[in-house]
C-alpha positions as CSV (number, residue, x, y, z in Angstrom):
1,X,122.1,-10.4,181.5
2,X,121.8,-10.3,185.3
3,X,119.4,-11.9,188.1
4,X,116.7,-9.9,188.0
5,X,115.5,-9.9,191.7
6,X,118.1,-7.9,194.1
7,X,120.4,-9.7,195.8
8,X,119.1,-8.3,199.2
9,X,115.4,-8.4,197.7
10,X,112.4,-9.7,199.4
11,X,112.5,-12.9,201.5
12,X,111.1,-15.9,199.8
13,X,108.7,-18.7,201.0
14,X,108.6,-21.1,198.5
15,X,105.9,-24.3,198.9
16,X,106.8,-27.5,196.9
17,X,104.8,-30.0,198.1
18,X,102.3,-30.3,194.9
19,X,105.6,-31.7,192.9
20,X,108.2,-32.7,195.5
21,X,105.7,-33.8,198.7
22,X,103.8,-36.1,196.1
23,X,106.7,-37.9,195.5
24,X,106.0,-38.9,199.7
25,X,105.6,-42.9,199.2
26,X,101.7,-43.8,199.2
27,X,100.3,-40.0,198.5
28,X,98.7,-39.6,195.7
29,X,97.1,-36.3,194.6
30,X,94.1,-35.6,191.6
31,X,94.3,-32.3,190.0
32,X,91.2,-31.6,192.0
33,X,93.2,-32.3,195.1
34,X,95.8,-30.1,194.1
35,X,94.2,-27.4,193.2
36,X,92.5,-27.3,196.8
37,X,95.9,-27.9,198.4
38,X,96.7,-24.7,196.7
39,X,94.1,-22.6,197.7
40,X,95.3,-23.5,201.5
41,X,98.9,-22.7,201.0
42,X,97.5,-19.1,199.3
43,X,95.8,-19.0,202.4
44,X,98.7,-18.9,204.7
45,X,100.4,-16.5,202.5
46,X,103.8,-18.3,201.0
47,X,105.0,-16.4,198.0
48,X,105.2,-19.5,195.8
49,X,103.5,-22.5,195.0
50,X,105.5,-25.1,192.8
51,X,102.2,-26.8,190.9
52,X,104.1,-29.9,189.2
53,X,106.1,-30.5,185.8
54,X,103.8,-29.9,182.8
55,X,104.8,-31.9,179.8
56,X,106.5,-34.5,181.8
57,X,103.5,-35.5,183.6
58,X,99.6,-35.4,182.1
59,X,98.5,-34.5,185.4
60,X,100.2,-31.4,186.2
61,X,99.9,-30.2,182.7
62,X,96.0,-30.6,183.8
63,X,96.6,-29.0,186.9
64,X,98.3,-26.0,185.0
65,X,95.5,-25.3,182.6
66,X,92.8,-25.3,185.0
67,X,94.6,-23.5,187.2
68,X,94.5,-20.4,185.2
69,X,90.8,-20.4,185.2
70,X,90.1,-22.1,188.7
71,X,92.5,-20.6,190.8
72,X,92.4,-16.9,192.4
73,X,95.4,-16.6,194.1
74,X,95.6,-13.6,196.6
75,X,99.5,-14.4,197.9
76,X,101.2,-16.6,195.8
77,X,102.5,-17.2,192.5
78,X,102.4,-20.5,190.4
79,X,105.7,-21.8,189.4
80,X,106.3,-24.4,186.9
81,X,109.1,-27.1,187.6
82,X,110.9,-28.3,184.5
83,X,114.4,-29.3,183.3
84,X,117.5,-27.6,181.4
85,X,116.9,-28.6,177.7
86,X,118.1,-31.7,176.5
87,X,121.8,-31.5,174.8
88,X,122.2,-31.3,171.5
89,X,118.6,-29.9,171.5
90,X,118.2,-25.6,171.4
91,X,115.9,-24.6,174.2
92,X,113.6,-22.8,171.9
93,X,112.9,-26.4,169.9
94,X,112.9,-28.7,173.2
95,X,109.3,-29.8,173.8
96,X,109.5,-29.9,177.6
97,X,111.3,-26.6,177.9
98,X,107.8,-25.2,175.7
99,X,105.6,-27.0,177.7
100,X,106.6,-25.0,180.7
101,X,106.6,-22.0,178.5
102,X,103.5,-22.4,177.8
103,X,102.4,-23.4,181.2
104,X,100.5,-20.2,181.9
105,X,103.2,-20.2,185.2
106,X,105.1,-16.3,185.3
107,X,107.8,-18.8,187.0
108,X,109.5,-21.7,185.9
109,X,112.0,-23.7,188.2
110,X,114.7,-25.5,186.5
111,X,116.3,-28.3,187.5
112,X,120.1,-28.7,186.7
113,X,123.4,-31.1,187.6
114,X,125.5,-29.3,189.5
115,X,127.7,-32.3,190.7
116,X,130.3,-32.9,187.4
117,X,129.3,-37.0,188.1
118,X,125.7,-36.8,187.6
119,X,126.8,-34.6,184.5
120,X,128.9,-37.3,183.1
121,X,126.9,-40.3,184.4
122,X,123.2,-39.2,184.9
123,X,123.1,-36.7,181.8
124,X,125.4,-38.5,179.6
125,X,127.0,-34.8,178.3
126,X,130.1,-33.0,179.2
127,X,130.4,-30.6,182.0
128,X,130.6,-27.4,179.3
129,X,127.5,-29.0,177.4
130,X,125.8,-28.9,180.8
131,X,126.7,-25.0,181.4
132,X,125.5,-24.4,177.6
133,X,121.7,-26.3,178.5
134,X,121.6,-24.1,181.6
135,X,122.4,-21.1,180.1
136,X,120.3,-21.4,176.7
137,X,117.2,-22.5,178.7
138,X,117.3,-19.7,181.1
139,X,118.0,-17.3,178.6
140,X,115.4,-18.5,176.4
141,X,112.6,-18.3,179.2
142,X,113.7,-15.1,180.1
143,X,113.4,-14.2,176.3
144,X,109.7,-15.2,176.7
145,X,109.0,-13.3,180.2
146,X,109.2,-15.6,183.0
147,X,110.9,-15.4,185.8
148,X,113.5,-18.3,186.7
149,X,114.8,-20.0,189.7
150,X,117.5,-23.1,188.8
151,X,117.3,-25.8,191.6
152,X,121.0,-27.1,191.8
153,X,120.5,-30.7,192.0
154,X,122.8,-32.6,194.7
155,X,124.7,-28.4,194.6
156,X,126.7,-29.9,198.3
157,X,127.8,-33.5,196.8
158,X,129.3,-31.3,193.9
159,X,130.4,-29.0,195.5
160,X,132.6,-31.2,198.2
161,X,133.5,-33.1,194.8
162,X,134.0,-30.1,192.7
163,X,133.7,-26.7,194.1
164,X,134.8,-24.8,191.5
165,X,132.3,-26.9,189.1
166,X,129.6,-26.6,191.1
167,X,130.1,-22.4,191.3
168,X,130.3,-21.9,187.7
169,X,127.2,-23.6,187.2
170,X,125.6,-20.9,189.6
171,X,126.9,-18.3,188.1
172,X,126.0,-19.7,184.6
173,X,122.3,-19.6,185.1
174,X,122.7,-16.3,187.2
175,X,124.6,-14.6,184.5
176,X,121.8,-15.7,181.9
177,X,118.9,-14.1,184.1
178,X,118.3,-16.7,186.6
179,X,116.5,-14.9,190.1
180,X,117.3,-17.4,192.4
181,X,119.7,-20.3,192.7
182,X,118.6,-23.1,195.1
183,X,121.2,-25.0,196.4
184,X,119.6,-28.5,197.0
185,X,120.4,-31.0,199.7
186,X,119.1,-33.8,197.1
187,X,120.5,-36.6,199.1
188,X,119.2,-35.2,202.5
189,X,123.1,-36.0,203.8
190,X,124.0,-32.4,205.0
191,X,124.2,-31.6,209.1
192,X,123.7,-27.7,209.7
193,X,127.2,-26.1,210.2
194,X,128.2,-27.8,206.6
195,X,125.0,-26.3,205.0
196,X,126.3,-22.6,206.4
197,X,130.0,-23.0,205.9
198,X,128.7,-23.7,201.9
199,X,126.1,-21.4,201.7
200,X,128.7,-18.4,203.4
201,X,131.3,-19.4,200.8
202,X,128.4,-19.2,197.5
203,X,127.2,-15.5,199.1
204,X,130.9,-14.7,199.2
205,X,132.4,-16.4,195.9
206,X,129.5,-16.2,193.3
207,X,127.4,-13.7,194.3
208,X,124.6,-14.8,193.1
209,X,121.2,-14.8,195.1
210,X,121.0,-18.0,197.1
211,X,118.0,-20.1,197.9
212,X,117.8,-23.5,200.0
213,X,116.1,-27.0,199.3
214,X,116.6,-29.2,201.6
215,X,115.8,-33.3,202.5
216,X,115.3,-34.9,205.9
217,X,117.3,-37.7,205.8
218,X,119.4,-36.3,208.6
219,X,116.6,-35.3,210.5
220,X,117.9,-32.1,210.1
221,X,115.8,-30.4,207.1
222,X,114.3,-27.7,209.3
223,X,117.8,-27.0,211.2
224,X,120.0,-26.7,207.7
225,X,117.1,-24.3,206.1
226,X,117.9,-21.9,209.3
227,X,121.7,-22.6,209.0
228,X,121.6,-21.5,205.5
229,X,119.4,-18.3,206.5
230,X,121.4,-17.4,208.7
231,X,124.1,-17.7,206.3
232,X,122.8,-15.8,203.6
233,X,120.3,-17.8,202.2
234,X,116.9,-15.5,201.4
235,X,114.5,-17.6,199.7
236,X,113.3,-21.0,201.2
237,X,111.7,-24.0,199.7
238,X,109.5,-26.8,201.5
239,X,106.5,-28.6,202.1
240,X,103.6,-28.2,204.2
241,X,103.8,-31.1,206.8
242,X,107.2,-32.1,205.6
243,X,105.6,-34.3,202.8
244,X,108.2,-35.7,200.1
245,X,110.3,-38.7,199.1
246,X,111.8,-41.2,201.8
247,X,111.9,-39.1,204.7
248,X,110.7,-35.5,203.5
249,X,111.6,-32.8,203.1
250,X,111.8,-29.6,205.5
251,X,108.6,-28.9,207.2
252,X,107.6,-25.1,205.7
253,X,105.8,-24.2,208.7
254,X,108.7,-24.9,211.0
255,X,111.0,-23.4,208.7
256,X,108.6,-19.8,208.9
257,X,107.3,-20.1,212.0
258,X,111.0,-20.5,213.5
259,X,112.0,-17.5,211.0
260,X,108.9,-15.2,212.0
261,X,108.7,-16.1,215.9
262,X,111.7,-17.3,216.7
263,X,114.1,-14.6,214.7
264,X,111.8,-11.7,213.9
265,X,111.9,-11.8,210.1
266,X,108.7,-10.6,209.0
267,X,108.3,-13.8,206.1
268,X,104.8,-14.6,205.8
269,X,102.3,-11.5,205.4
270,X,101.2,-10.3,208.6
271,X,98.5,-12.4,210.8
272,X,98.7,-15.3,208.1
273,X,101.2,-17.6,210.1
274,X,98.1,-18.0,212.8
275,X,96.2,-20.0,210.5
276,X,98.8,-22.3,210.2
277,X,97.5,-25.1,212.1
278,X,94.3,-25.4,209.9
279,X,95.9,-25.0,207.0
280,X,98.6,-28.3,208.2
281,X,95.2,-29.9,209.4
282,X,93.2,-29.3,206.2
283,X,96.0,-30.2,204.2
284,X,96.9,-33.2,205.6
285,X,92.3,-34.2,205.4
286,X,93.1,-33.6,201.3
287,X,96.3,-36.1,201.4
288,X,94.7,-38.6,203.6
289,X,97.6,-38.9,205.2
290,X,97.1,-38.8,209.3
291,X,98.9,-35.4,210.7
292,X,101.4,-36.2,213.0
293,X,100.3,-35.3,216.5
294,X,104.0,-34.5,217.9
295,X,104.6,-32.4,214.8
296,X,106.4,-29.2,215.4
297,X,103.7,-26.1,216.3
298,X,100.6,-27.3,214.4
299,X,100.6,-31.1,216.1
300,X,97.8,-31.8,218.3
301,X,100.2,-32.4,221.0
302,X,102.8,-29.5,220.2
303,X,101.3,-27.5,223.5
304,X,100.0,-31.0,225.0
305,X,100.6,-30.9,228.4
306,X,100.4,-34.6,231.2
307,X,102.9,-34.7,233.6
308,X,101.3,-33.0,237.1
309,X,104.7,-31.0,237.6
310,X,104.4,-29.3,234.4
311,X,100.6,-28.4,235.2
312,X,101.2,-26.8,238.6
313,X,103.8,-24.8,236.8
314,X,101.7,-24.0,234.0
315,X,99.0,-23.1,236.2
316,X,100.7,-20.5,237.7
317,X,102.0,-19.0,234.3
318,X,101.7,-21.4,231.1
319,X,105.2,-19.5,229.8
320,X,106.8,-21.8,232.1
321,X,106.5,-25.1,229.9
322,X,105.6,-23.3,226.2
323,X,108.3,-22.1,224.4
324,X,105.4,-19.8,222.9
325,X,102.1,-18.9,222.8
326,X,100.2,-21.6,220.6
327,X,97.9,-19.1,219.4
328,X,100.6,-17.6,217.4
329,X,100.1,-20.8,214.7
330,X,96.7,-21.3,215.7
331,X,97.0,-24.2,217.7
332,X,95.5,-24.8,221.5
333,X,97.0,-25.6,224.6
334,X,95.7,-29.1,226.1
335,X,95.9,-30.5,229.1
336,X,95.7,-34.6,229.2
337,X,94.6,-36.5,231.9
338,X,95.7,-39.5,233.3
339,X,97.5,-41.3,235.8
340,X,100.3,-38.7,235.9
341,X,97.6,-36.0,236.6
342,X,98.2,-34.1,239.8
343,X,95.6,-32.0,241.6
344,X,96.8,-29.2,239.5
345,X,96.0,-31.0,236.1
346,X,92.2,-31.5,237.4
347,X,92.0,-28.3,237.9
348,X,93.5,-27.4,234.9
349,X,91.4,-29.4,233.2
350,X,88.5,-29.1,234.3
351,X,88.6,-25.0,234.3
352,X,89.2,-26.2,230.3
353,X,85.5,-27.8,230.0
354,X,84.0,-25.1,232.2
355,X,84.3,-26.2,235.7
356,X,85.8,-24.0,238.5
357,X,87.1,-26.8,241.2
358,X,90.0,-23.8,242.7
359,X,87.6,-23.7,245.9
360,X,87.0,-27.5,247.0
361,X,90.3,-29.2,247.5
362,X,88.6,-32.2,248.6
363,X,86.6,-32.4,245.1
364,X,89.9,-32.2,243.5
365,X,91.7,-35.3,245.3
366,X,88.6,-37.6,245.0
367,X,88.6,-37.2,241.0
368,X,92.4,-37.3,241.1
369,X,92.1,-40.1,242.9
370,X,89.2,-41.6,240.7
371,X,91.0,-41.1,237.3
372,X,94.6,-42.6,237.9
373,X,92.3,-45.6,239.5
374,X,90.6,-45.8,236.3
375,X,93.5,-45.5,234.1
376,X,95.0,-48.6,236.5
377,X,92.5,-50.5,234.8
378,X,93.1,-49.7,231.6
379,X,90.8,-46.7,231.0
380,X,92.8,-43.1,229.5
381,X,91.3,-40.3,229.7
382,X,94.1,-37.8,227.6
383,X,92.5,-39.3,224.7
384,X,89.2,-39.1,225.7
385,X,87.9,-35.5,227.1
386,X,84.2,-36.6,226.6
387,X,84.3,-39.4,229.2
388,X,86.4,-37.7,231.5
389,X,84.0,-34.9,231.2
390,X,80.6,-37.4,232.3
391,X,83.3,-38.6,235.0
392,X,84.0,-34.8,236.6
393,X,80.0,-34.2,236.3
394,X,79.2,-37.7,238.4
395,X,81.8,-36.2,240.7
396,X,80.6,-32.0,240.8
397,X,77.0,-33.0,240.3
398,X,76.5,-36.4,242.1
399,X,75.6,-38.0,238.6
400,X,75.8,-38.2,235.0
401,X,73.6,-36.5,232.7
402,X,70.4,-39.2,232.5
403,X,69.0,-39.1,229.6
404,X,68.0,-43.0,229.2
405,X,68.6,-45.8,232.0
406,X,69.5,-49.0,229.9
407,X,67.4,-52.2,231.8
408,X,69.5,-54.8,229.2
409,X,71.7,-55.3,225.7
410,X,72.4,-58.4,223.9
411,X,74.0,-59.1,221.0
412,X,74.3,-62.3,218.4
413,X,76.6,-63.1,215.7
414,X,74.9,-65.8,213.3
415,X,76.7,-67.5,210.3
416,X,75.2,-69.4,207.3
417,X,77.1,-71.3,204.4
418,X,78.2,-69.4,201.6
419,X,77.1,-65.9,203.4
420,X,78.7,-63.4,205.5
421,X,78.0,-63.4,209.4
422,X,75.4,-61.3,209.9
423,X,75.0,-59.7,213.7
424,X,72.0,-58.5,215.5
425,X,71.5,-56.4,219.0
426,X,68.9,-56.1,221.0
427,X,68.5,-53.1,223.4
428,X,65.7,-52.4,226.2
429,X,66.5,-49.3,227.8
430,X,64.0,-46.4,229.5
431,X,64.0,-43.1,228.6
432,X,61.5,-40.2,229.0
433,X,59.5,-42.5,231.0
434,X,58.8,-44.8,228.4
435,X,60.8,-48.0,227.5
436,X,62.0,-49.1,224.2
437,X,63.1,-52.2,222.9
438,X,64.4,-52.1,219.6
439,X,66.9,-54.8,217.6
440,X,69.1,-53.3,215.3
441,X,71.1,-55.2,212.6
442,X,74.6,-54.8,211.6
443,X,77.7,-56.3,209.6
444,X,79.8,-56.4,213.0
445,X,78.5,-57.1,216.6
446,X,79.5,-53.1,217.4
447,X,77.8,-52.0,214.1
448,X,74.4,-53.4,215.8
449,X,74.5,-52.4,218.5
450,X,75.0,-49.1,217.7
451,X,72.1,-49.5,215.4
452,X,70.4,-50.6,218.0
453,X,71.0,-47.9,220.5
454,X,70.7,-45.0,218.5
455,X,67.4,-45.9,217.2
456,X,66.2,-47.0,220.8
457,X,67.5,-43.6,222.2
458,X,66.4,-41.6,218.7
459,X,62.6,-41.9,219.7
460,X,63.0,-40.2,223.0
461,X,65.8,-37.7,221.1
462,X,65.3,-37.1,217.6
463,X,68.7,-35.7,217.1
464,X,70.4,-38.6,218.1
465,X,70.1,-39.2,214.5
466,X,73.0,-36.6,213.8
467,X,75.2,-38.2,215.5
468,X,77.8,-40.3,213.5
469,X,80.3,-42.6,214.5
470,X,83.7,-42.0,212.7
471,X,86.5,-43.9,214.1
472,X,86.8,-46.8,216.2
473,X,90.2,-48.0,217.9
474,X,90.6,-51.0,219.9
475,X,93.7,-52.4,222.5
476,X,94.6,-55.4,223.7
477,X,96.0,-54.2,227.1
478,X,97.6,-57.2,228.2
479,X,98.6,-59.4,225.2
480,X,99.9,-62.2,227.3
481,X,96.6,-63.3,228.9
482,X,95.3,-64.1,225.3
483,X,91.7,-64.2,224.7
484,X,90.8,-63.3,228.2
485,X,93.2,-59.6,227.8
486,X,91.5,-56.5,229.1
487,X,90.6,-54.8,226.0
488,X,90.0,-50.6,225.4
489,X,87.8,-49.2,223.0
490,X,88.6,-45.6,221.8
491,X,85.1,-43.8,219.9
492,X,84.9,-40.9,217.9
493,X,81.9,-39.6,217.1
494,X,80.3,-36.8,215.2
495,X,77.6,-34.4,214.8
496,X,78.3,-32.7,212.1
497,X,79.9,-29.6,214.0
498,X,82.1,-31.1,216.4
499,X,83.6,-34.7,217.4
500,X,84.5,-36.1,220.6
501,X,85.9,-39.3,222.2
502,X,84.5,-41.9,224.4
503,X,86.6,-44.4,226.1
504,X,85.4,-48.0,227.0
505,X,86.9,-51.2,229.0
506,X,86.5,-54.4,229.5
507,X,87.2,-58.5,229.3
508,X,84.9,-58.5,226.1
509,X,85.4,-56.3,223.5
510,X,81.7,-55.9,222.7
511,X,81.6,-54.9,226.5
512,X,83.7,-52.0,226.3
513,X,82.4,-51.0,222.6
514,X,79.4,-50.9,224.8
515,X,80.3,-48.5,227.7
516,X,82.4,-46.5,224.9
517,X,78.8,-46.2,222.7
518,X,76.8,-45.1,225.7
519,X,79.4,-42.8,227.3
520,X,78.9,-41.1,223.5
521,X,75.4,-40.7,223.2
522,X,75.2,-39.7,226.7
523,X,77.6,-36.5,225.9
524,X,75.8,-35.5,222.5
525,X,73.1,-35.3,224.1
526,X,74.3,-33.1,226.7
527,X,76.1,-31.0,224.5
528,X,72.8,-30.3,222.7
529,X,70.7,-29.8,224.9
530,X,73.3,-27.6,227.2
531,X,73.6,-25.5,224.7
């Protein structure tokens, strides 16, 4: 019987990361997790979502059954990732090869040796054994109406080891009804003119329909997907955000987004590939891990822009330093202050927040001026656009927003035997004509303060109470003056629709938490009662 998908069929984007990105070290997913993973990869249209190994692993045999009652895919397909039968062992009477049979999954991808050492070594069976556990487990699956992909494990190790091996496995599980055969880069060794000399030869020799895995250890994971594309490849696997073992495997957004906008091949359904960046983003909020701001396209600084010759270029056409338009994956263009900021970055910039400065050059050099002054201290503002934002308003409107005027803070940090330090601020500020002093406790000196604050501020300002600090990051800027080093404190805070960033100096790191903490309430409160 022959592959039942057309050799020049469909192109196929196939998503692994809910088996091969978990194996990424320190990720670990629930079912619940995966199943919401899923919904976002449906989302951004890939053809095929590899769910896990049932039978091999309690959790994905979870994730399988409720997936068939929790799951409404619009795009994809589930697959179901298992292995050739054991030997010895008829497919039909293997209990792994029924789990994935009875998966629920209309496809199942096998895993098989292609390299005739891992047969011998890894598998512990002869290399026509091998072809005879490929072939009956294919066949058998076939038998019970799904459709098959084989992954050919370590395919370009075998192949440089034993080409003529390696083919006949190919065209083993083709011949028995496979729809795609994967050549996989298991060891992640492969540089991309070997990946498309191979891939050329299998299109030419076995005619079979070939798809690509690859790993990153080359760095090279995205570049050897493309190389084999363009050599005849038509079905590629990866993972969202380039999740999987040691050093990943090829990011699937890079891999379609160079496909769609780079070489016009129509891969994802149209207008999907633009919610790419959320998808990466939301992703990577369900894995805990941190997305990669210099990440290919969906990284917060993908379209991130510093230097001041690239934003006078940019600000006569922003083609000039894109290689695209970042709308096309959803993502923004940004333009960072700092002390590398021209006039034409603060102009940039500051059209960004809402502020036409085109008409007062004079305006423009003083805040130029002002910022890399700032940063020479130790302050950043590409990090920060809420504080750089209170800085261009002191500048366009002669002073901040003044919603309180603080008269005094203090803060102390007492200790008692057998208990944990306890800390405790005391604010006095003035606001709406009436002053507050309020003490706030807290298990760090920042903690109470902000306590403090907010609840000083909250009485004047109800909503203050929305607000909701989420991260904290402090520097030591100059490490070799010990504990008298300049110190920055980075602040994110939220109000349940948006977040911003406050940055903070000082000698003291409670003295820069400080300026950091006010700098943020001053800006949610502007941003609420602007608008």
């Amino acid at each position: 019987m022959s592959g039942t998908t057309d050799l020049h069929g469909g192109f196929h984007v196939y998503d692994t990361t809910l088996r091969d990105g978990a194996q990424q070290e320190g990720l670990n997913l629930s079912v619940a997790d995966k199943l919401s993973i899923a919904r976002h990869l449906d989302d951004l249209g890939v053809g095929y979502i590899e769910g896990g190994w049932p039978g091999a692993n309690p959790k994905d045999t979870d994730f399988f059954r409720r997936a068939r009652d929790e799951l409404d895919l619009r795009h994809a397909k589930l697959a179901a990732f298992g292995a050739t039968r054991r030997a010895g062992v008829a497919a039909a009477d293997d209990p792994l090869v029924a789990a994935l049979r009875d998966s629920g999954a209309s496809v199942v991808t096998l895993v098989a040796k292609s390299h005739d050492r891992h047969v011998e070594l890894a598998l512990r069976t002869t290399p026509a054994e091998n072809l005879a556990m490929i072939r009956d487990t294919v066949t058998h699956l076939r038998e019970e109406g799904q459709e098959v992909f084989l992954d050919a494990e370590h395919f370009f190790d075998g192949y440089r080891a034993n080409r003529d091996y390696a083919l006949e496995v190919l065209r083993t599980a083709y011949d028995a009804g496979a729809s795609v055969i994967a050549l996989c880069d298991t060891n992640g060794g492969m540089l991309p003119g070997w990946v498309g000399d191979v891939v050329h030869d299998v299109v030419e020799t076995a005619q079979v329909r070939v798809g690509i895995h690859c790993h990153n250890d080359t760095g090279c994971a995205v570049a050897n997907t493309l190389a084999a594309v363009d050599a005849g490849a038509t079905h590629v696997q990866g993972t969202i955000n380039g999740y999987g073992e040691r050093t990943g495997n090829a990011d699937l957004v890079s891999v379609v987004a160079n496909l769609q906008l780079k070489l016009d091949r129509q891969v994802l359904p149209a207008g999907l590939l633009a919610d790419a960046t959320r998808v990466a983003h939301a992703v990577a909020e369900v894995t805990n891990v941190p997305p990669a701001g210099r990440q290919p396209y969906v990284g917060t600084s993908a379209f991130a822009h510093k230097a001041g010759l690239h934003a006078s270029a940019i600000k006569v056409d922003p083609d000039l330093y894109q290689h695209m338009d970042p709308a096309g994956v959803g993502n923004d263009m940004r333009l960072l202050v700092s002390d590398m900021a021209g006039r034409a970055s603060i102009e940039l910039k500051g059209r960004e927040l809402g502020f036409d400065l085109s008409g007062d050059k004079d305006l423009v050099t003083r805040v130029t001026a002002r910022v890399k002054e700032l940063e020479s201290r130790g302050f950043t503002f590409e990090a920060a656009d809420a504080s750089f934002e209170l800085l261009l308003l002191e500048e366009v409107e002669g002073a901040r927003p003044a919603y309180f005027e603080v008269e005094s803070w203090r803060v102390i940090t007492e200790t008692r035997p057998g208990a944990e330090a306890l800390s405790e601020a005391t604010v006095k500020l003035r606001s709406e004509g009436v002053r507050y002093v309020v003490t706030g406790e807290g298990n760090g000196p920042v903690n109470a303060l902000d306590q403090a604050l907010r609840e000083a501020i909250g009485q004047a300002y109800p909503e203050v109470a929305k607000f909701e600090l989420i991260d904290y990051k402090v520097r030591i800027l100059d490490q070799g003056h010990g504990t008298d080093a300049v110190t920055r404190v980075l602040i994110e805070t939220t109000d349940g629709e948006s977040t911003w960033v406050t940055v903070g100096v000082g000698h003291n790191v409670i003295e820069a938490s400080w300026g950091a903490l006010v700098d943020s309430m001053t800006f949610g409160l502007r941003r609420h009662h602007r608008g």
